[in-house]
DOROTOR-204942 format. One record per atom (N, C-alpha, C, O, CB): residue number from 0; residue in three letters; x, z negated, y. Coordinates in nm, 4 decimals. Glycine has a CB too. Example, Ala and Ser with C-alpha at 12.3 -4.5 7.8 and 13.67 -1.06 7.14 Angstrom:
! DOROTOR-204942
<gufi k="0" r="ala" X="1.3190" Z="-0.7800" Y="-0.5690"/>
<gufi k="0" r="ala" X="1.2300" Z="-0.7800" Y="-0.4500"/>
<gufi k="0" r="ala" X="1.3200" Z="-0.7800" Y="-0.3300"/>
<gufi k="0" r="ala" X="1.4236" Z="-0.8465" Y="-0.3319"/>
<gufi k="0" r="ala" X="1.1308" Z="-0.9046" Y="-0.4473"/>
<gufi k="1" r="ser" X="1.2850" Z="-0.7080" Y="-0.2250"/>
<gufi k="1" r="ser" X="1.3670" Z="-0.7140" Y="-0.1060"/>
<gufi k="1" r="ser" X="1.2900" Z="-0.7870" Y="0.0030"/>
<gufi k="1" r="ser" X="1.3409" Z="-0.8039" Y="0.1138"/>
<gufi k="1" r="ser" X="1.4084" Z="-0.5725" Y="-0.0598"/>
***
This chain:
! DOROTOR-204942
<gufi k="0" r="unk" X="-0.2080" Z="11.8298" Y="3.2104"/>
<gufi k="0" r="unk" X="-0.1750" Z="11.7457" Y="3.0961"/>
<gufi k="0" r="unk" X="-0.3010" Z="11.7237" Y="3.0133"/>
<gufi k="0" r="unk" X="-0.4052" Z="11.7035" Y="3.0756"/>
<gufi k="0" r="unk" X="-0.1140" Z="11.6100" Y="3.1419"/>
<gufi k="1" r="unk" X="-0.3032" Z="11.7250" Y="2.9043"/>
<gufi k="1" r="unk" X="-0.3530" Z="11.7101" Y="2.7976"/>
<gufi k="1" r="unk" X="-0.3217" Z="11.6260" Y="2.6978"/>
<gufi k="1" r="unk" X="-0.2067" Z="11.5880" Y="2.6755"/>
<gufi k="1" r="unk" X="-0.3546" Z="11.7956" Y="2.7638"/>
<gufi k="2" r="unk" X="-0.4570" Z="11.5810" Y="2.6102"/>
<gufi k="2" r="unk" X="-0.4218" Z="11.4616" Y="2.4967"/>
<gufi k="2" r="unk" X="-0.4297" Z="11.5235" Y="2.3828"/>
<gufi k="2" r="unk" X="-0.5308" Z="11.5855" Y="2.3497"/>
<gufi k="2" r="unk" X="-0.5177" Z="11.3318" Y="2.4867"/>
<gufi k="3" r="unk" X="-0.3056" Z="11.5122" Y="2.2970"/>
<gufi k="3" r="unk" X="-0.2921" Z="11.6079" Y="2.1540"/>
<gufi k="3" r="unk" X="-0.2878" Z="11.4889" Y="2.0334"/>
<gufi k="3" r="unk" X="-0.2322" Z="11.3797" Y="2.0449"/>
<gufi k="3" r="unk" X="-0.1202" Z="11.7205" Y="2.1496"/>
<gufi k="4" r="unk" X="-0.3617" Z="11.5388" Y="1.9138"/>
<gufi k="4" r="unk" X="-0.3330" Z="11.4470" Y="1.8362"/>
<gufi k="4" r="unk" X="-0.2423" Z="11.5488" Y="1.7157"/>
<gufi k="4" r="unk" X="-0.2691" Z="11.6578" Y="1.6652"/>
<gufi k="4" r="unk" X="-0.4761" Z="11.3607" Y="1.7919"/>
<gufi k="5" r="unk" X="-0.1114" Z="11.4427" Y="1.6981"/>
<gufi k="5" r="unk" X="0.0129" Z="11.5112" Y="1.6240"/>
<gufi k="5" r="unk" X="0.0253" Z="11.4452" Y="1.5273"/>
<gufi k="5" r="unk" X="0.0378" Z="11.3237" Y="1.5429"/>
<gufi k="5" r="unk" X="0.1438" Z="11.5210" Y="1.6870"/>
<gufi k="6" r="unk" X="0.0266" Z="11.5191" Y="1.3523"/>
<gufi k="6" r="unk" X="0.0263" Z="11.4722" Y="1.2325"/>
<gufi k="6" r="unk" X="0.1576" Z="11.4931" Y="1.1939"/>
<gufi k="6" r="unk" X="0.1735" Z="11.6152" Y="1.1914"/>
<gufi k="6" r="unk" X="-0.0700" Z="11.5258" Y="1.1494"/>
<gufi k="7" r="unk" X="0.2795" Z="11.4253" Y="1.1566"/>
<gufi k="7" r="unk" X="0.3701" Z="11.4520" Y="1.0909"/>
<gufi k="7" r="unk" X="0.3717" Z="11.3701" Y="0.9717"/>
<gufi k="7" r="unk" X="0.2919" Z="11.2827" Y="0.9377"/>
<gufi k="7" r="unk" X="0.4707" Z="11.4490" Y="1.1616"/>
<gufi k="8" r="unk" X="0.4837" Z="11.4161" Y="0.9096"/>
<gufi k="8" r="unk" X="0.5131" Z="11.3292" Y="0.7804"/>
<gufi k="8" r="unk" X="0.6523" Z="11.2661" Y="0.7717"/>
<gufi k="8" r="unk" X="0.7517" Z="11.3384" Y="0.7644"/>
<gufi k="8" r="unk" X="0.4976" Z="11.4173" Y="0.6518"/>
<gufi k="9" r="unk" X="0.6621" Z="11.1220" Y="0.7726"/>
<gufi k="9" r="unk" X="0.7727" Z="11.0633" Y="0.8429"/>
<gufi k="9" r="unk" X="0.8370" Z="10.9905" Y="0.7087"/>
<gufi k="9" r="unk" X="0.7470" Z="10.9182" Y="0.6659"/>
<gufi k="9" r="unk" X="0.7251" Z="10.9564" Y="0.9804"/>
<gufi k="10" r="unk" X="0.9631" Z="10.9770" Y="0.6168"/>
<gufi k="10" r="unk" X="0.9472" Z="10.9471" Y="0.5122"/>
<gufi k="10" r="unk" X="0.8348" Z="10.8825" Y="0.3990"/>
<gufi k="10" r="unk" X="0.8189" Z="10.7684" Y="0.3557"/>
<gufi k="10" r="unk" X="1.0187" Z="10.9071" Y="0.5276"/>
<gufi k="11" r="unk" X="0.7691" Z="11.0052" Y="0.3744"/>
<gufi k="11" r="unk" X="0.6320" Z="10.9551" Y="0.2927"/>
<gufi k="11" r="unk" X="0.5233" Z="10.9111" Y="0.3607"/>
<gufi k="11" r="unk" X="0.4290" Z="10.8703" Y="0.2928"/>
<gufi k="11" r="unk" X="0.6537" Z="10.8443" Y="0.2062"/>
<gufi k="12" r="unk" X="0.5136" Z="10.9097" Y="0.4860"/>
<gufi k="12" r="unk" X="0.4487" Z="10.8397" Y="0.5541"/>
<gufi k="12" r="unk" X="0.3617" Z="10.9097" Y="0.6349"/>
<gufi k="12" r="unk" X="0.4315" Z="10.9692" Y="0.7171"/>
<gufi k="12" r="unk" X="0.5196" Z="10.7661" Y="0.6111"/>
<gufi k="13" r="unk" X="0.2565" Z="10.9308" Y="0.6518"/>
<gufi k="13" r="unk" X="0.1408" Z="11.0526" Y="0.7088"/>
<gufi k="13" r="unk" X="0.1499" Z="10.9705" Y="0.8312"/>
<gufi k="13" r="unk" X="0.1088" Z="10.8555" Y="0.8158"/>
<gufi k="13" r="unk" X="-0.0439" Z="11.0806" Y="0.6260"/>
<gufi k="14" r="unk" X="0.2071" Z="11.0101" Y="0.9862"/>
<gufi k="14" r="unk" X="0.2110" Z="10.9325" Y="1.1108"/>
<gufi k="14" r="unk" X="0.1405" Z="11.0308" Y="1.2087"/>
<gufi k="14" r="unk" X="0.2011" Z="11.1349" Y="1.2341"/>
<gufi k="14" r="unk" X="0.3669" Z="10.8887" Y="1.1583"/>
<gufi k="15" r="unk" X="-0.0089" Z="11.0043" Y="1.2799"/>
<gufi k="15" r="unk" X="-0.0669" Z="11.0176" Y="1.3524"/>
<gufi k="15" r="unk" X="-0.0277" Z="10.9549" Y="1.4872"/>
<gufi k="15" r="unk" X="0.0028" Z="10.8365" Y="1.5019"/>
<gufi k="15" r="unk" X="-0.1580" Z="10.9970" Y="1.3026"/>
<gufi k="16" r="unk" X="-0.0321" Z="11.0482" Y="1.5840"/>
<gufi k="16" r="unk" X="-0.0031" Z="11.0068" Y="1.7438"/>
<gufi k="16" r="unk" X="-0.0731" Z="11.0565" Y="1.8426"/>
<gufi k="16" r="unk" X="-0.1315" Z="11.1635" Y="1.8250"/>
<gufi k="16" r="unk" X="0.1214" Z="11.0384" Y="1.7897"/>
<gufi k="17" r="unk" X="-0.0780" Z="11.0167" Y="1.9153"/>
<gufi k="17" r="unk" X="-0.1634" Z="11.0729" Y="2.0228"/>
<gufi k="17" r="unk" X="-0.0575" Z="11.1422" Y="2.1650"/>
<gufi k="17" r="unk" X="0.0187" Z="11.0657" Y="2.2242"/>
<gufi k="17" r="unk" X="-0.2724" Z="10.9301" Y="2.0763"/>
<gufi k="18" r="unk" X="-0.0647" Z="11.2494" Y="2.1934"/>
<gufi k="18" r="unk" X="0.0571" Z="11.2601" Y="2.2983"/>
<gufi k="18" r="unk" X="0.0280" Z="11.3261" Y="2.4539"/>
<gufi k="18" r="unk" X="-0.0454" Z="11.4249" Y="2.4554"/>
<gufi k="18" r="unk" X="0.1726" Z="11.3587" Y="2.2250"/>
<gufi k="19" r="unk" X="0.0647" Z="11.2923" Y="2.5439"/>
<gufi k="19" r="unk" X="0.0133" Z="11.3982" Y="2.5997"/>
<gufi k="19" r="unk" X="0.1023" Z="11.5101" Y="2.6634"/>
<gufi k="19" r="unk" X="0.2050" Z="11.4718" Y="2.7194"/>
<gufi k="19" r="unk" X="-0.0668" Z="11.3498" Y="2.6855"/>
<gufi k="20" r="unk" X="0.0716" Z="11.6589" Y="2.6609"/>
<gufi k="20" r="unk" X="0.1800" Z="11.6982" Y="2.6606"/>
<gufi k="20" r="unk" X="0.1048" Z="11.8353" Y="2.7537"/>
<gufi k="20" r="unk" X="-0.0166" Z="11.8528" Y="2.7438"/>
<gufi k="20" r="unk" X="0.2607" Z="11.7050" Y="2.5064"/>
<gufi k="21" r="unk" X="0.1602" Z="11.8943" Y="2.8109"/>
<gufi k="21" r="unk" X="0.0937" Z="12.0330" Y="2.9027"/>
<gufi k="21" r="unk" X="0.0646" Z="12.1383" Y="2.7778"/>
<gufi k="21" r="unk" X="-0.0425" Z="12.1962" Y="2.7957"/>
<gufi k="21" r="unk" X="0.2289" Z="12.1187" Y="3.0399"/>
<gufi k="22" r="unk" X="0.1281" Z="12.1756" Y="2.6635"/>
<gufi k="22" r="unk" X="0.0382" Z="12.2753" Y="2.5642"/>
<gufi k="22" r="unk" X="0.1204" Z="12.1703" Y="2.4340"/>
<gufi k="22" r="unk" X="0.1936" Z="12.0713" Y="2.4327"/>
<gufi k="22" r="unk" X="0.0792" Z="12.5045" Y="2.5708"/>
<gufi k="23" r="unk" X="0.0358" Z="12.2909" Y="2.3023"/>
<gufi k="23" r="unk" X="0.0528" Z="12.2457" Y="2.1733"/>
<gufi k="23" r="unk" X="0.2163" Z="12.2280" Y="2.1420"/>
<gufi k="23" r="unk" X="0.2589" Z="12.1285" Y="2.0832"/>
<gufi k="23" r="unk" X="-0.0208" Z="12.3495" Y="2.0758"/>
<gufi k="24" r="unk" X="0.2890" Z="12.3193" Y="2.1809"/>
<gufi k="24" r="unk" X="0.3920" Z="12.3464" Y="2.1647"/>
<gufi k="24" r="unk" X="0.5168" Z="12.2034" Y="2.2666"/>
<gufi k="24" r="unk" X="0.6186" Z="12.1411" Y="2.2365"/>
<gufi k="24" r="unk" X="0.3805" Z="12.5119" Y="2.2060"/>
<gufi k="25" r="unk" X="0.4708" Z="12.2081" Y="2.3287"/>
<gufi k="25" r="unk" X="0.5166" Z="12.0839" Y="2.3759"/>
<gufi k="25" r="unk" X="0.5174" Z="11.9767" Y="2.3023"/>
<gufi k="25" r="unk" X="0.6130" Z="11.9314" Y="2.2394"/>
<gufi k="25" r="unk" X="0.4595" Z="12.0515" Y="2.4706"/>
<gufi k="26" r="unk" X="0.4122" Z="11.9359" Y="2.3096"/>
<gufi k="26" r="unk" X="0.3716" Z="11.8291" Y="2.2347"/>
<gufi k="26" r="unk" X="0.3848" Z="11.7904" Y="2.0639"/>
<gufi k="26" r="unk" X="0.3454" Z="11.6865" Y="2.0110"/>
<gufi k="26" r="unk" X="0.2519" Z="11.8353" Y="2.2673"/>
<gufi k="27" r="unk" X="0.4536" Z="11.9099" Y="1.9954"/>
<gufi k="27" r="unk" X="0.5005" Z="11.8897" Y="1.8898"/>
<gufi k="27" r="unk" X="0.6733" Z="11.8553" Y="1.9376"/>
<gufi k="27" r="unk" X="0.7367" Z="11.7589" Y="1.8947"/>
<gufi k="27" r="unk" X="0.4604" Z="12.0161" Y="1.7931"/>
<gufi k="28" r="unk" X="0.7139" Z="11.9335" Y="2.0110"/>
<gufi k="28" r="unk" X="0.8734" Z="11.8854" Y="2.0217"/>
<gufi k="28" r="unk" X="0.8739" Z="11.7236" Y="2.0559"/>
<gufi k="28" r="unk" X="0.9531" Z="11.6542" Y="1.9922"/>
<gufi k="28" r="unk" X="0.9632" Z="11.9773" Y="2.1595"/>
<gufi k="29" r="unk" X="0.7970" Z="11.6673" Y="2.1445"/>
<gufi k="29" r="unk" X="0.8012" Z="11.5586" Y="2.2266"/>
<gufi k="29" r="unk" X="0.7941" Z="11.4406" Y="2.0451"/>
<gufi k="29" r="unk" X="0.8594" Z="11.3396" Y="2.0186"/>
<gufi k="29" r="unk" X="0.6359" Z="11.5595" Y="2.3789"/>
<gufi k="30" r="unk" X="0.7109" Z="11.4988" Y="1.9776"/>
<gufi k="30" r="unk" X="0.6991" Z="11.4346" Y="1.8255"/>
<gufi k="30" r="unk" X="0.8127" Z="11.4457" Y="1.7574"/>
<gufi k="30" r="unk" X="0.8613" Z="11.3482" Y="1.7000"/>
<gufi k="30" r="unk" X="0.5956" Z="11.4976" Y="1.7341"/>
<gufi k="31" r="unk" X="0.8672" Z="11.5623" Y="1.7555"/>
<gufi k="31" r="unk" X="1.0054" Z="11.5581" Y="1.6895"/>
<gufi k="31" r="unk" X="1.1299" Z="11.4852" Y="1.7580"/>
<gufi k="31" r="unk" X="1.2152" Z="11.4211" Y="1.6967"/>
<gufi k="31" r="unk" X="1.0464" Z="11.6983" Y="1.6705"/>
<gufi k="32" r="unk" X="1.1257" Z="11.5043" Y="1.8832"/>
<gufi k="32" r="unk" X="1.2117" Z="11.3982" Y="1.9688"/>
<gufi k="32" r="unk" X="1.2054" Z="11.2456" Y="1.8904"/>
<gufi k="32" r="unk" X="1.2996" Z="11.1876" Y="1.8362"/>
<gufi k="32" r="unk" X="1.1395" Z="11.3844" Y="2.1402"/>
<gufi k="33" r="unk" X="1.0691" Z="11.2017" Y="1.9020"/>
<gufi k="33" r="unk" X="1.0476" Z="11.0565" Y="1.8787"/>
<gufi k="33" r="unk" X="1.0722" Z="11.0283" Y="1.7073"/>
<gufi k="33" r="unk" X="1.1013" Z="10.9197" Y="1.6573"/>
<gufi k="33" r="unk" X="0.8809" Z="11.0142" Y="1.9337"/>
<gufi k="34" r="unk" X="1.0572" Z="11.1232" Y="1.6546"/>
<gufi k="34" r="unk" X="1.0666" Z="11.1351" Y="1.4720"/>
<gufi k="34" r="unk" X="1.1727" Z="11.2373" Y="1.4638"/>
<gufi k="34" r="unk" X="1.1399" Z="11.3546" Y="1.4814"/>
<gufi k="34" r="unk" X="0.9065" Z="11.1991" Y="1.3746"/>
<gufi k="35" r="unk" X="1.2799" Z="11.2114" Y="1.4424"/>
<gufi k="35" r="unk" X="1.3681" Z="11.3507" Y="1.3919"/>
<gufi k="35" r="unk" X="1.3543" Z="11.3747" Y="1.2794"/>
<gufi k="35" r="unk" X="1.3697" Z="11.4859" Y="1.2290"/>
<gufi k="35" r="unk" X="1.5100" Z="11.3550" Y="1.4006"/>
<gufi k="36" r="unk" X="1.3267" Z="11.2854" Y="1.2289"/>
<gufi k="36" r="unk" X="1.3409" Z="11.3095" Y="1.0371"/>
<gufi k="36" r="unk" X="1.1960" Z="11.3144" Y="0.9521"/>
<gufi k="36" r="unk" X="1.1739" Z="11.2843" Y="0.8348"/>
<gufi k="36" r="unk" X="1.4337" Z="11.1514" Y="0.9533"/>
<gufi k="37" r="unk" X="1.0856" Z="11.3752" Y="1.0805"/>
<gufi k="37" r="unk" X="0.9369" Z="11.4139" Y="1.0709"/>
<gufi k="37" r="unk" X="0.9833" Z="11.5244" Y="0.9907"/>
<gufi k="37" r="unk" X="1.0886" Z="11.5881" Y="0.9893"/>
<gufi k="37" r="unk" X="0.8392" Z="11.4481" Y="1.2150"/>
<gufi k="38" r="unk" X="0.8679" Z="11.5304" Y="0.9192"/>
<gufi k="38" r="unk" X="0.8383" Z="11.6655" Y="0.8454"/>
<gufi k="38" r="unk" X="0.7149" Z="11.7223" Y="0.8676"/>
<gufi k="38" r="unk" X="0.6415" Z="11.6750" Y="0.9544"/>
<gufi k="38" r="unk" X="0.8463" Z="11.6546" Y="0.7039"/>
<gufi k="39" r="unk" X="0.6709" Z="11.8485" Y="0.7796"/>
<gufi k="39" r="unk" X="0.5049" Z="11.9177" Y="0.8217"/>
<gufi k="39" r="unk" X="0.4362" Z="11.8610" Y="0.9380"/>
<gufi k="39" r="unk" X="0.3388" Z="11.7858" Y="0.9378"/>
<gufi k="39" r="unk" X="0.3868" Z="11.8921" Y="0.7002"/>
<gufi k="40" r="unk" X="0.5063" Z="11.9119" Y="1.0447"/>
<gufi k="40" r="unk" X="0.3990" Z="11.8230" Y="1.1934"/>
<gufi k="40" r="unk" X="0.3525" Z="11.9445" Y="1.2406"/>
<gufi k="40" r="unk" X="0.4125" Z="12.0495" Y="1.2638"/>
<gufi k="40" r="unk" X="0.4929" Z="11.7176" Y="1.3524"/>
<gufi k="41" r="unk" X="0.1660" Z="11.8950" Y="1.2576"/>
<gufi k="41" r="unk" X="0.1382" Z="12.0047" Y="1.2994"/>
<gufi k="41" r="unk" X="0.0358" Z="11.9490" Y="1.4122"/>
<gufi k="41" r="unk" X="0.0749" Z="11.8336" Y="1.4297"/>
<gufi k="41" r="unk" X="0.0920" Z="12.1038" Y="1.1877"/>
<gufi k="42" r="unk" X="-0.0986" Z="11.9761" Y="1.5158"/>
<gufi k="42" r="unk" X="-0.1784" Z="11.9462" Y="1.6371"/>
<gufi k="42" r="unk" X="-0.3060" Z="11.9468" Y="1.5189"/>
<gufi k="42" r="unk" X="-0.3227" Z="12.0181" Y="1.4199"/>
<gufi k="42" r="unk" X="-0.1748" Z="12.0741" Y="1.7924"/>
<gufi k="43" r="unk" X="-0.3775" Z="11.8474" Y="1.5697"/>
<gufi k="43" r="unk" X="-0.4656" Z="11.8446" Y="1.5122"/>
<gufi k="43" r="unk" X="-0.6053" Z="11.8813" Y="1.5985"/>
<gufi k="43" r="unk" X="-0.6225" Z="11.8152" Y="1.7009"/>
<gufi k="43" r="unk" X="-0.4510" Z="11.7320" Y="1.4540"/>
<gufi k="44" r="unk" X="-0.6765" Z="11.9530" Y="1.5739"/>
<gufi k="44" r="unk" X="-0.7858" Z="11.9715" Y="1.6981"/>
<gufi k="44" r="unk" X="-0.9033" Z="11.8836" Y="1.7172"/>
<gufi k="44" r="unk" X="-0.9325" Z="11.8197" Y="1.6162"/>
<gufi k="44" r="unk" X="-0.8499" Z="12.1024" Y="1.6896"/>
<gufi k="45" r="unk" X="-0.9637" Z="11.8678" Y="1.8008"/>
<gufi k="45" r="unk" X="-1.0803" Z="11.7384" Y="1.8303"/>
<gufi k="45" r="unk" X="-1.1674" Z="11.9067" Y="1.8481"/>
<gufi k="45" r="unk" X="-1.1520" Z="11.9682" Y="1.9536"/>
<gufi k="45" r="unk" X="-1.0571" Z="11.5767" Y="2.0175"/>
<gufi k="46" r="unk" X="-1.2538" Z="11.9651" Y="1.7369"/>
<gufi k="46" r="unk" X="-1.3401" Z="12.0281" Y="1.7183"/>
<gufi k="46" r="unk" X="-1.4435" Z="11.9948" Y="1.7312"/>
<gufi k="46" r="unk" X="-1.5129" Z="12.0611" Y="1.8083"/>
<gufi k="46" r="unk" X="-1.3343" Z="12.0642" Y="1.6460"/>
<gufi k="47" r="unk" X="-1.4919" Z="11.9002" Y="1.6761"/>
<gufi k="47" r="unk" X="-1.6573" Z="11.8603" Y="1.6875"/>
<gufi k="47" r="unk" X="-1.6658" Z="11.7673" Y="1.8093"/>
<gufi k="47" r="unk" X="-1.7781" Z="11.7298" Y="1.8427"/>
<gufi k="47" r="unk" X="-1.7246" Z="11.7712" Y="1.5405"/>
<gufi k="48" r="unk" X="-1.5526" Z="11.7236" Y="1.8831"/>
<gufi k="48" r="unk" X="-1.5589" Z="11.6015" Y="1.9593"/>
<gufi k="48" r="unk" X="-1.6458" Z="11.6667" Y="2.1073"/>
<gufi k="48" r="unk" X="-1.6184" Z="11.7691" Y="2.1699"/>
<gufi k="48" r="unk" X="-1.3813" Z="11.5300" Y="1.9867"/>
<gufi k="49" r="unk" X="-1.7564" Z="11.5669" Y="2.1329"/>
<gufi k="49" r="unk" X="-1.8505" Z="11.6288" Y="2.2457"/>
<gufi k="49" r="unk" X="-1.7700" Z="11.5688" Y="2.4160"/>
<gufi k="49" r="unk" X="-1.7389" Z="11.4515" Y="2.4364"/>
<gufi k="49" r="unk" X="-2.0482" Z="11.5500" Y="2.2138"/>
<gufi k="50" r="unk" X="-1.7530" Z="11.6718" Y="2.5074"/>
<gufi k="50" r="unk" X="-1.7170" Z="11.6101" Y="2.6110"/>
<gufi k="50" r="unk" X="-1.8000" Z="11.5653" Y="2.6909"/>
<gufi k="50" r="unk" X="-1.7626" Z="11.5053" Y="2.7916"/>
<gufi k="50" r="unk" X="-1.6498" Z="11.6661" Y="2.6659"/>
***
C-alpha cells in the first residue's frame, strides 16, 4: 500500500485527496467511487519530495 495524491474536478471544484491504494490505477477508481460526478482526475506525483 501506498499514499497517492488524487486531483479531480468535482463541480467546479479542484478536490485534492490523499488515498491509499496498492497502484495508480487503483487509487483513481477508489476517487471515482467516492466522487462519481469527478471529472479530469488524475495522481499527482511527490517528485521532489525527499524520503
Amino acid at each position: 500500500m501506498k499514499k497517492y495524491l488524487i486531483s479531480g474536478l468535482v463541480d467546479t471544484y479542484r478536490i485534492k485527496v490523499n488515498l491509499f491504494a496498492s497502484s495508480p490505477n487503483s487509487a483513481v477508481s477508489i476517487f471515482k467511487q467516492k466522487y462519481p460526478s469527478a471529472e479530469d482526475i488524475y495522481v499527482i506525483q511527490d517528485l521532489f519530495k525527499r524520503k
